[in-house]
C-alpha positions in Angstrom: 111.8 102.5 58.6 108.3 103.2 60.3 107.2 106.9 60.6 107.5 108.3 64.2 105.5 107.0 66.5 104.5 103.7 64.9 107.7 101.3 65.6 107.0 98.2 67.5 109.8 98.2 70.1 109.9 94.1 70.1 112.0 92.1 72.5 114.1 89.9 70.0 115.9 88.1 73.8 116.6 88.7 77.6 119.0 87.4 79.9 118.8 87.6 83.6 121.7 88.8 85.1 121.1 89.7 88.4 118.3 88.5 91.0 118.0 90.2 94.2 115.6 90.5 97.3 113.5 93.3 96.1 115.3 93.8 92.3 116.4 92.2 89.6 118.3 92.8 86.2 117.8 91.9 82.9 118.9 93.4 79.7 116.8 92.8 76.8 117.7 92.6 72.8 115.2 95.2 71.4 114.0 96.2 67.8 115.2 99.4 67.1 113.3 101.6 64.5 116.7 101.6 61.7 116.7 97.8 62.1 118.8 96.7 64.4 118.4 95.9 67.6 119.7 98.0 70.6 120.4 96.5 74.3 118.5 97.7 77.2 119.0 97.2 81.0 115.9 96.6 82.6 115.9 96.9 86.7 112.7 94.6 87.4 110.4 95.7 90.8 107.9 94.9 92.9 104.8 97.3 92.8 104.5 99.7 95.6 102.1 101.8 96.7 102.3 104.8 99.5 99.5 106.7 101.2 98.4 110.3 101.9 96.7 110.3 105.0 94.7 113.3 104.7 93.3 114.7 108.5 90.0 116.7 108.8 91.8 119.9 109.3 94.0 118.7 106.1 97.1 117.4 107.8 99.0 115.4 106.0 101.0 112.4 108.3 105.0 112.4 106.6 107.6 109.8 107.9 111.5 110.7 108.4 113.0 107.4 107.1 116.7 106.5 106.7 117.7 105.6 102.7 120.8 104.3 102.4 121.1 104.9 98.6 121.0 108.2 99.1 122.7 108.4 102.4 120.7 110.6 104.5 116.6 110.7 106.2 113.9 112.0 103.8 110.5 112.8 104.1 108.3 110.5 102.5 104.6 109.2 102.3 104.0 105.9 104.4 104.5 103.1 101.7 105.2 99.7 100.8 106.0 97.0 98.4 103.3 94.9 97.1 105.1 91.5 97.5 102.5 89.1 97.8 101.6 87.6 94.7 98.0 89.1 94.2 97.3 91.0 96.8 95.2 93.8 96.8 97.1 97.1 96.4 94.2 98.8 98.7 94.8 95.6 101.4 98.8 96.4 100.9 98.1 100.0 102.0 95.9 99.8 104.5 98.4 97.1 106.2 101.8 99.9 105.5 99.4 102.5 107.2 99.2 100.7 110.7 102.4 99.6 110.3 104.2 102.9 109.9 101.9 105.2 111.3 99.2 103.6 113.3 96.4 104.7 111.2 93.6 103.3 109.8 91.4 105.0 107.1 87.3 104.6 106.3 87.8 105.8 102.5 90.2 105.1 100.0 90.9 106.6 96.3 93.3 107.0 93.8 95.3 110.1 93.9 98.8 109.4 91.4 100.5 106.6 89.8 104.3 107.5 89.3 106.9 105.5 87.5 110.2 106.0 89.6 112.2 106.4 86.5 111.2 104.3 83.6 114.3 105.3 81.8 115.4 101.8 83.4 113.0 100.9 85.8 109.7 98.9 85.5 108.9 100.1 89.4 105.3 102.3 89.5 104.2 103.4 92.8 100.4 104.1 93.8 99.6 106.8 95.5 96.6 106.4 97.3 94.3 109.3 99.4 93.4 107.9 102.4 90.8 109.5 104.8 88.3 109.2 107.7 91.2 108.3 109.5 91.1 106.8 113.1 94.2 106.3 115.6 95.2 102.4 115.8 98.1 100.4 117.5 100.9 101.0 115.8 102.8 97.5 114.4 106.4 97.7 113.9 107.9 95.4 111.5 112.0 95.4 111.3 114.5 97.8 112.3 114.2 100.5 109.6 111.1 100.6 110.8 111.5 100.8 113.6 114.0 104.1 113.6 111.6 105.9 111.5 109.6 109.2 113.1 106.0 110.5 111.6 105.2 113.8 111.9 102.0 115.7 110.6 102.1 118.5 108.3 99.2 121.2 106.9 99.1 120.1 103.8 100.4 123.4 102.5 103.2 123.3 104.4 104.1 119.9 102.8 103.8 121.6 99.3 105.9 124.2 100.2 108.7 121.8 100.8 108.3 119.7 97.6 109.0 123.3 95.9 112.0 123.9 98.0 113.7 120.7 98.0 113.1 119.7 101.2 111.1 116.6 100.1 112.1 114.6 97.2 111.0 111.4 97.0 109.4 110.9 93.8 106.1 109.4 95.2 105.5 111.8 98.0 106.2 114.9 95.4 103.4 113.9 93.2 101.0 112.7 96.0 101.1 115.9 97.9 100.7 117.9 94.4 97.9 115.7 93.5 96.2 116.1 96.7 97.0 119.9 96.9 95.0 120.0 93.3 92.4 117.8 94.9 91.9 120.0 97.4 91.9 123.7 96.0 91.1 123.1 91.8 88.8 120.3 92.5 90.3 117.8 90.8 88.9 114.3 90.4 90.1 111.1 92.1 90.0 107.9 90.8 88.5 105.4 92.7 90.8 102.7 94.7 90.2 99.9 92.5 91.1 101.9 89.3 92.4 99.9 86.9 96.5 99.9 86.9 97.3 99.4 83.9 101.7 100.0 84.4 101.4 97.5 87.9 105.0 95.7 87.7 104.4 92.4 87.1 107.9 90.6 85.9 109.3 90.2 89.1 106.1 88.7 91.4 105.5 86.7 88.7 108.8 85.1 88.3 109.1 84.5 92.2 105.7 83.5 92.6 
């Protein structure tokens, strides 16, 4: 047996057992530390990346979007998947941000990268600052879509209802913390074409 913190977590197989639209499930045959192995249920996922839209008088532009999962609207970052083989995460923002909200922005950076749940989930979200922002027309694209309402916030006002409850989508939570931190502690950004080293990969790969 290894001491803590030195096992190699090898993956002796993996089946496939599920292939969606935007998942798919695999369960994987891993090295466990005593020296067996130990089966583990993998949900594969395109990247994603959502964007805080930061205004001169640091409003923040939220989106009241339907999840059916959950059952109920929450407020949320504009955001997409990355499912174009390659692309750019920066391009795949910049294209959600005129889609959802009908912004454009002159300066990008790096605020979060969260991991949904990587208890079973490879799916890692970028969160992205976006400012210098400028009013564009607005391109829908499919029904959710089109149902959904934006709404801006002062930015403290947006924290205040990650600490109540109010917002809970995993993404928008840290986004608005980071920015929040950004804002008043100085914290650093990174810059938008910081490495990513946690991108999901599997699934784009596989398809593309």
């Amino acid at each position: 047996m290894t001491e803590p913190g030195q096992h190699n977590f090898e993956v002796r197989s993996s089946e496939l057992v599920y292939d969606g639209r935007i998942i798919a499930l695999r369960v994987d045959d891993v090295s466990m530390p005593g020296g067996g192995t130990a089966k583990r249920e993998v949900v594969e996922h395109y990247g994603a990346v959502a964007i805080l839209a930061l205004d001169e008088d640091d409003q923040v532009t939220l989106i009241h979007q339907y999840r059916h999962p959950i059952g109920r609207r929450n407020w949320e970052l504009p955001a997409g998947l990355i499912d174009k083989l390659g692309e750019d995460p920066v391009e795949t923002a910049r294209r959600e941000l005129v889609e959802e909200v009908g912004l454009a922005a002159a300066d990008w950076s790096v605020l979060v990268d969260v991991a949904a749940s990587p208890g079973f989930t490879d799916e890692v979200v970028r969160v992205y600052l976006a400012t210098d922002l400028a009013t564009v027309e607005r391109q829908v694209e499919g029904d959710e879509e089109a149902d959904l309402v934006a709404r801006r916030f002062p930015l403290d006002e947006a924290v205040r209802m990650v600490l109540s409850g109010e917002i809970v989508n995993a993404a928008a939570c840290g986004g608005l913390l980071a920015a929040h931190a950004v804002r008043t502690l100085d914290a650093p950004v990174r810059p938008a074409d910081a490495p990513w080293r946690d991108m999901p990969t599997k699934l784009p790969t596989r398809r593309g």
